[in-house]
C-alpha positions as CSV (number, residue, x, y, z in Angstrom):
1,X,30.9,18.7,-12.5
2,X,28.7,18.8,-9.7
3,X,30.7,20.6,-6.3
4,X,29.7,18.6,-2.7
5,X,30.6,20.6,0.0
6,X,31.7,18.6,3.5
7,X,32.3,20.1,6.4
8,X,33.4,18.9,10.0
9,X,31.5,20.7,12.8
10,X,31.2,20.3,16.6
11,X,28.0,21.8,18.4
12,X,29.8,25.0,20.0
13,X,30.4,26.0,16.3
14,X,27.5,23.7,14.3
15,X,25.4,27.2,13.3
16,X,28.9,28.8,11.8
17,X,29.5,25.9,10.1
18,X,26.3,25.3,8.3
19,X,26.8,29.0,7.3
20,X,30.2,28.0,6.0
21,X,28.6,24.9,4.3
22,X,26.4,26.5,2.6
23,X,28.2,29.2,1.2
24,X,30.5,26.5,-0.2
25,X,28.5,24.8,-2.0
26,X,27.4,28.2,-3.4
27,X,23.4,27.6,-2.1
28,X,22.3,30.8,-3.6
29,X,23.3,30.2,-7.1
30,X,20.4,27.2,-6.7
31,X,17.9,28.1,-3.8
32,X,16.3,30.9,-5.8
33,X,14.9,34.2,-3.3
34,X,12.0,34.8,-5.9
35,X,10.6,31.8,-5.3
36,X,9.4,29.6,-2.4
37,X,11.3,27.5,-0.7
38,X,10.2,24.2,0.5
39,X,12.0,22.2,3.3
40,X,11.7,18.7,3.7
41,X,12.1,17.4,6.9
42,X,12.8,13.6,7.5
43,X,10.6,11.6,9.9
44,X,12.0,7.7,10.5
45,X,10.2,7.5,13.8
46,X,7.7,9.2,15.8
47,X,9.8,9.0,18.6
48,X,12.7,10.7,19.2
49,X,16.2,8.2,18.3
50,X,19.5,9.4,17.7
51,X,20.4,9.6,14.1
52,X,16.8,8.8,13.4
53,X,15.3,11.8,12.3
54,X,16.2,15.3,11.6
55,X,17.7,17.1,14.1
56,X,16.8,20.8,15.4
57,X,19.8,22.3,15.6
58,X,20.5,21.4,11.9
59,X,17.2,22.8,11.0
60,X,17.6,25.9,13.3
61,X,21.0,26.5,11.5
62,X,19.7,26.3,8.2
63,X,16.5,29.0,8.5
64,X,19.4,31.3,10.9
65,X,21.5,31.5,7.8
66,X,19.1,31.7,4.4
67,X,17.0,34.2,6.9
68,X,20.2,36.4,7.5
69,X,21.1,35.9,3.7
70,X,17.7,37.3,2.5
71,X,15.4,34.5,2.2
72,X,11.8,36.0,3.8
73,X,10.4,33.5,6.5
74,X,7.2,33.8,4.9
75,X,8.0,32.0,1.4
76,X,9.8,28.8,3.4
77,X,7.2,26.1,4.6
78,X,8.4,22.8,6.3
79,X,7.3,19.9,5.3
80,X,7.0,15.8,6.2
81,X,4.5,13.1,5.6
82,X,3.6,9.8,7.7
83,X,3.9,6.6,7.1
84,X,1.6,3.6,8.8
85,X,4.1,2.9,11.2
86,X,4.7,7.1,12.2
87,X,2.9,10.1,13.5
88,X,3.5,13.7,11.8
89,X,2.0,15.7,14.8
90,X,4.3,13.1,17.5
91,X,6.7,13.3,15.4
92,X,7.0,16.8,15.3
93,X,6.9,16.8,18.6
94,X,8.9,14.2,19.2
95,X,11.8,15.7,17.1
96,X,11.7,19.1,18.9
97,X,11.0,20.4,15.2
98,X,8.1,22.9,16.4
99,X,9.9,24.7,18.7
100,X,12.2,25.7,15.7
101,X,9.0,26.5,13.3
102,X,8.1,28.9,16.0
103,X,11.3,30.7,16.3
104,X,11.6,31.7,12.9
105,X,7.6,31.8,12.0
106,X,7.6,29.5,9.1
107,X,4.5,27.9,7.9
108,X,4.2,23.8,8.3
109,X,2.2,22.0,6.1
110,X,1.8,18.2,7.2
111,X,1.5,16.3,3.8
112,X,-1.5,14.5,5.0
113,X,-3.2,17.8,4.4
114,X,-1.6,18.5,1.0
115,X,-3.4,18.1,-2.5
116,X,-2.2,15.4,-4.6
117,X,-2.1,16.2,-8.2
118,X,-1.1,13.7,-11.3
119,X,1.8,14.7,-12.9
120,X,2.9,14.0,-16.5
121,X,6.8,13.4,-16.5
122,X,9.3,13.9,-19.3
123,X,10.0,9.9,-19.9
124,X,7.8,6.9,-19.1
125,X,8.9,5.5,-15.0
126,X,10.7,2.3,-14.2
127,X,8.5,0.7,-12.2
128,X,6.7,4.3,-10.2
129,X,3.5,4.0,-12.1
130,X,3.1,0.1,-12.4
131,X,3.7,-0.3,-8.5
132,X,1.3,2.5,-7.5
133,X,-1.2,3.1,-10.5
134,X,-0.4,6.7,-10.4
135,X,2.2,9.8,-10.4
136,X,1.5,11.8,-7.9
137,X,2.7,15.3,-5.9
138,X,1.5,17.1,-3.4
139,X,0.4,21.0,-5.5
140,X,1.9,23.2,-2.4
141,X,5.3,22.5,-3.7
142,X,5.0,23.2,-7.4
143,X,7.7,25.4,-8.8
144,X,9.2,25.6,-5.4
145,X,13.4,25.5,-4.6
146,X,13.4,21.6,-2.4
147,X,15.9,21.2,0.3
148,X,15.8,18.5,1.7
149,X,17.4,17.5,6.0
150,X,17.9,13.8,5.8
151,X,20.3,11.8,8.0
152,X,23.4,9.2,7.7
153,X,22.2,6.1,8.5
154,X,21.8,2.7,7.2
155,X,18.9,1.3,6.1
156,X,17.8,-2.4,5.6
157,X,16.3,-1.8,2.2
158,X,18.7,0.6,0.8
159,X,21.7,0.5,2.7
160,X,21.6,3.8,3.3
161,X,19.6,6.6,3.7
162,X,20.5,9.9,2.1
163,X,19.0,12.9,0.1
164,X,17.4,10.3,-2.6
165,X,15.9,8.1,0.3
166,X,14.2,11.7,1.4
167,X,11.6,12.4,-1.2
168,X,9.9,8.7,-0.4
169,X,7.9,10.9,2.6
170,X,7.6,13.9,-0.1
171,X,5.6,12.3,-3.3
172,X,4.5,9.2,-1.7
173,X,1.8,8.2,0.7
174,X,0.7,5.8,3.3
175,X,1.1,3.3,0.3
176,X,5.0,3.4,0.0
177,X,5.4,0.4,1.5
178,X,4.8,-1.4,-1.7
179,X,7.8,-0.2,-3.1
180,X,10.0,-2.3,-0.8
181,X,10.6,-4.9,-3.1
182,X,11.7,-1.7,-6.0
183,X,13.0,0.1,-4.2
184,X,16.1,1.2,-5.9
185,X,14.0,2.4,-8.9
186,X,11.6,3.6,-7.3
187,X,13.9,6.1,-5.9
188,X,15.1,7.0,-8.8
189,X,11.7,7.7,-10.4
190,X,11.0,9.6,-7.5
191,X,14.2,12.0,-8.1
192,X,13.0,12.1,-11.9
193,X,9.5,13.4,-9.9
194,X,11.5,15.8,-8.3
195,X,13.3,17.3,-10.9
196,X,10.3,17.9,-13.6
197,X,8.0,19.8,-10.4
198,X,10.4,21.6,-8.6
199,X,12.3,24.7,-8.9
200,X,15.4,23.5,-7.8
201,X,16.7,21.1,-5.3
202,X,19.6,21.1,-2.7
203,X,20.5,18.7,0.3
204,X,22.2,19.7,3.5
205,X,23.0,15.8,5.1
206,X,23.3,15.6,8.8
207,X,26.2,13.7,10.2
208,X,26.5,14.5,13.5
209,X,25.8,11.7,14.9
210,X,25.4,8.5,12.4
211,X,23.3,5.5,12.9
212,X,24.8,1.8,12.2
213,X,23.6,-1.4,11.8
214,X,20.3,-2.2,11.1
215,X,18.7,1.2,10.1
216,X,16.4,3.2,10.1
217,X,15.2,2.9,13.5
218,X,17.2,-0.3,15.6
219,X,20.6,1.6,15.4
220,X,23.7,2.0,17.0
221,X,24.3,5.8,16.8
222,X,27.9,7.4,16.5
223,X,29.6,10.3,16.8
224,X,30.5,11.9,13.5
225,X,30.9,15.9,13.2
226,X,30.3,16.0,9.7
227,X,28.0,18.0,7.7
228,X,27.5,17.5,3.3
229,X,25.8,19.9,1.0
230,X,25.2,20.0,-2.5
231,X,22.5,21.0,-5.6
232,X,23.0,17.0,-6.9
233,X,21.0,14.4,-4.7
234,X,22.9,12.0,-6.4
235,X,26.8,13.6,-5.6
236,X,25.5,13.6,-2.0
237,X,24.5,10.1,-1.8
238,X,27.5,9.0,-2.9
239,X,29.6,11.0,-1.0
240,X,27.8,9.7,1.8
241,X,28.6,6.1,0.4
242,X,32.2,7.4,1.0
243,X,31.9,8.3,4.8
244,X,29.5,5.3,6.0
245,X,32.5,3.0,4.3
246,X,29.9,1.5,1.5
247,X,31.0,0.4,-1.8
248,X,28.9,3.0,-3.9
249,X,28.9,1.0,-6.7
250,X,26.5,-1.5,-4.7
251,X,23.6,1.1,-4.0
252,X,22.2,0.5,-7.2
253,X,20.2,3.9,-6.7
254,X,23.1,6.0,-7.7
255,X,24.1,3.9,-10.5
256,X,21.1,3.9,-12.0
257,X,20.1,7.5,-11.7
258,X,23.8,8.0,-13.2
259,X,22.4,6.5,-16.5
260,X,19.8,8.0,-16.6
261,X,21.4,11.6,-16.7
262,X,20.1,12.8,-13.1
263,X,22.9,13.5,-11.7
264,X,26.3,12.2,-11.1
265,X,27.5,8.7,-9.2
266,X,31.1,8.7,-10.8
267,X,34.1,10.1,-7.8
268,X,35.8,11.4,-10.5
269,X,33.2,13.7,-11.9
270,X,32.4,15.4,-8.2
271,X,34.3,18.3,-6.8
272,X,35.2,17.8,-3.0
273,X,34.9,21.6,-1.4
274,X,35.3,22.4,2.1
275,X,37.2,20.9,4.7
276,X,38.3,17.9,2.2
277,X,40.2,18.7,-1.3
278,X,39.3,15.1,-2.7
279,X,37.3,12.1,-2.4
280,X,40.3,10.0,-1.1
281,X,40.5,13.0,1.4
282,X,37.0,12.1,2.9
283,X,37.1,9.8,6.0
284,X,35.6,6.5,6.3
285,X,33.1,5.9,9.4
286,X,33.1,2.1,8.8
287,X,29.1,1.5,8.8
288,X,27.7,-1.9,7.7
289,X,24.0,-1.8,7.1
290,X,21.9,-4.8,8.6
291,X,18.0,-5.6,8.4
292,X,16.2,-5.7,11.8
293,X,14.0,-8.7,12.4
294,X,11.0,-6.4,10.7
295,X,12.0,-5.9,7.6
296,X,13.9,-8.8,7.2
297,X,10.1,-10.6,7.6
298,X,8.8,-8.0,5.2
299,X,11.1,-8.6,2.3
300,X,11.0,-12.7,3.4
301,X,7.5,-12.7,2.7
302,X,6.9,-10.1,-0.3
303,X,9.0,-12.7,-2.3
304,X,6.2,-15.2,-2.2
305,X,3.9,-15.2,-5.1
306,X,0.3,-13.2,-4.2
307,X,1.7,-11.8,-0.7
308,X,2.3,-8.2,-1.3
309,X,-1.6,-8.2,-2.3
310,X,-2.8,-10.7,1.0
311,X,-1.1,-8.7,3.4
312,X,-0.3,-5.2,1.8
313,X,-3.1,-4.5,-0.3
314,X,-5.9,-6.2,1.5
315,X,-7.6,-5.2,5.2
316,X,-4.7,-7.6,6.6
317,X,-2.5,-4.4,6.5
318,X,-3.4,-3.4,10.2
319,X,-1.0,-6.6,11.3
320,X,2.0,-6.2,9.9
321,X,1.2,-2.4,11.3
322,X,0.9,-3.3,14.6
323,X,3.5,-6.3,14.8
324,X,5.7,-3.2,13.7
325,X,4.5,-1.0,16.4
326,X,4.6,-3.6,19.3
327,X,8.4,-4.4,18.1
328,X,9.9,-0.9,17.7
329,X,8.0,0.8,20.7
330,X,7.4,-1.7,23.1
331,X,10.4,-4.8,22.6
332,X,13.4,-2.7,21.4
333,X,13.4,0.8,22.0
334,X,13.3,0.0,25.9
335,X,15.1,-3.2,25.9
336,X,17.8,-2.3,23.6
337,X,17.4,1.4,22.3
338,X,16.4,3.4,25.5
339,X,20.5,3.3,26.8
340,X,21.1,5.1,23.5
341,X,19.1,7.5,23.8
342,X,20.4,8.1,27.3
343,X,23.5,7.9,26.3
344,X,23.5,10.6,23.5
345,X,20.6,13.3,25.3
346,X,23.0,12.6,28.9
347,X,26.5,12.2,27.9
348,X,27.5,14.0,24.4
349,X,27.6,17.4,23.7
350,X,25.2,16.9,20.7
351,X,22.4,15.7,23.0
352,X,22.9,18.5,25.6
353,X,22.4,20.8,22.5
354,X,19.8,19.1,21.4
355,X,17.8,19.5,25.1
356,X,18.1,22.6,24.8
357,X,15.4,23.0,22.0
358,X,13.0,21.3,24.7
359,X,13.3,23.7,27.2
């Protein structure tokens, strides 16, 4: 039985509590010392949006405690891709994730400069290798413990983002847009990916502050002072299902993975550890996802017979690029999204603790 730990925090006492996290969902039992450790940052926008991406403090907190616990600075290296519509070098910047990097000297390798090697996997994919051609990962994490830093947010493919959602920027390239349409399996071949190539794997999910609506950029963010950790992507992702207020048996991710023997969907089979004794224990945060204008246009028009290949698979893939662009950076992040970014950097305590990894 898989144990989730969930914590509640607040930013005077986040770096305590991560420490406490951690330690409950006994972290050293599956991060390994004698190996290296690979941390995999997640990157929804170049810019910097509330809930968006991975926040600094959270990463901060996790290198403060596996460096005080042992772990040498020099066998962890940060990770993140990009994506057509994202940056990894504004992104990191964007994100405030450097400034971190620096403090505790750990090597960052962008995964545009990794080496992609084929992989053979235990069992044949779902759809992986029919959408793609391929099975790919980058060498550099080979053998290597994988924790991943996602978010809670929604997400207008998925529903919801989670620890699953967080390997799409670690095994696939600029092509993982063609997996839209898949994605639930995809995901799920993915963590099947994950699992034969890496040493281990743990999630810490940040939900400090949550994003709503129509993730994973066009968001309304919310306060939520909750941190989950766990060894099973799968027992995190559905825990998460239990805070953002989804019906988990609806993400078809977790049920599938579930059936597959990758980890384990079922509330009955996860241990609640922490601040909760049980699932009914967890709170409810009331999220409902929704599909900006974007990708409800994407998966409008990937329905049509031959349009994946016209416009995804064809030069035409620099317009809906750009169209992407021009409506995230220049219609709603200062018509709609700018007075949420105000609101958290000016008025919460998170954003005042996140400034302080800019200065």
């Amino acid at each position: 039985m898989p144990k989730v730990a969930v914590v509640n925090t607040t930013p005077k006492t986040i770096f305590d509590d991560i420490g406490r996290l951690l330690d409950e969902a006994e972290y050293q039992k599956h991060v390994s010392k004698d190996v290296a450790t690979t941390i995999k940052l997640n990157l929804s926008w170049s810019k910097f949006y509330p809930a968006c991406s991975t926040n600094p403090y959270v990463f901060d907190g996790l290198l403060r405690k596996m460096i005080a616990d042992g772990y040498s600075p020099r066998s962890i290296q940060a990770v993140e891709n990009e994506t057509v519509v994202t940056n990894i070098y504004a992104g990191t910047k964007g994100n405030n994730w450097y400034q971190v990097m620096k403090k505790h000297r750990i090597k960052f390798l962008p995964l545009i400069k990794a080496t992609y090697v084929d992989v053979e996997l235990p069992q044949k994919t779902l759809v992986l290798e029919d959408v793609f051609g391929e099975i790919i990962a980058p060498k550099e994490i080979f053998g290597t413990n994988i924790i991943h830093l996602p978010t809670v947010k929604t997400h207008g493919h998925t529903q919801m983002t989670g620890a699953l959602k967080d390997s799409f920027g670690l095994y696939l390239t600029k092509k993982r847009h063609l997996a839209h349409l898949k994605i639930h399996e995809v995901l799920v071949d993915l963590l099947l990916l994950q699992q034969t190539i890496s040493h281990s794997e743990f999630v810490l999910t940040d939900g400090t502050v949550m994003g709503d609506g129509a993730g994973p950029r066009t968001m309304v963010p919310k306060i939520g002072n909750i941190l989950i950790a766990t060894n099973d992507m799968v027992a995190a992702d559905t825990v998460q299902t239990r805070l953002m207020g989804l019906d988990q048996k609806s993400v078809h991710k977790l049920q599938i993975a579930e059936s597959l023997g990758l980890g384990s969907a079922d509330p009955e089979n996860i241990e609640i550890v922490g601040d909760y004794e049980s699932w009914e224990d967890l709170p409810n945060f009331h999220m409902s996802p929704g599909k900006s204008p974007v990708i409800t246009w994407n998966r409008g028009f990937l329905k049509f017979p031959g349009m994946e290949k016209f416009l995804f698979r064809s030069p035409l893939m620099w317009l809906p690029t750009q169209l992407s662009g021009l409506y995230h950076d220049g219609i709603w992040l200062p018509l709609k999204g700018k007075k949420w970014v105000n609101w958290f950097l000016e008025e919460t305590e998170w954003g005042e603790l996140w400034r302080s990894y800019s200065e």
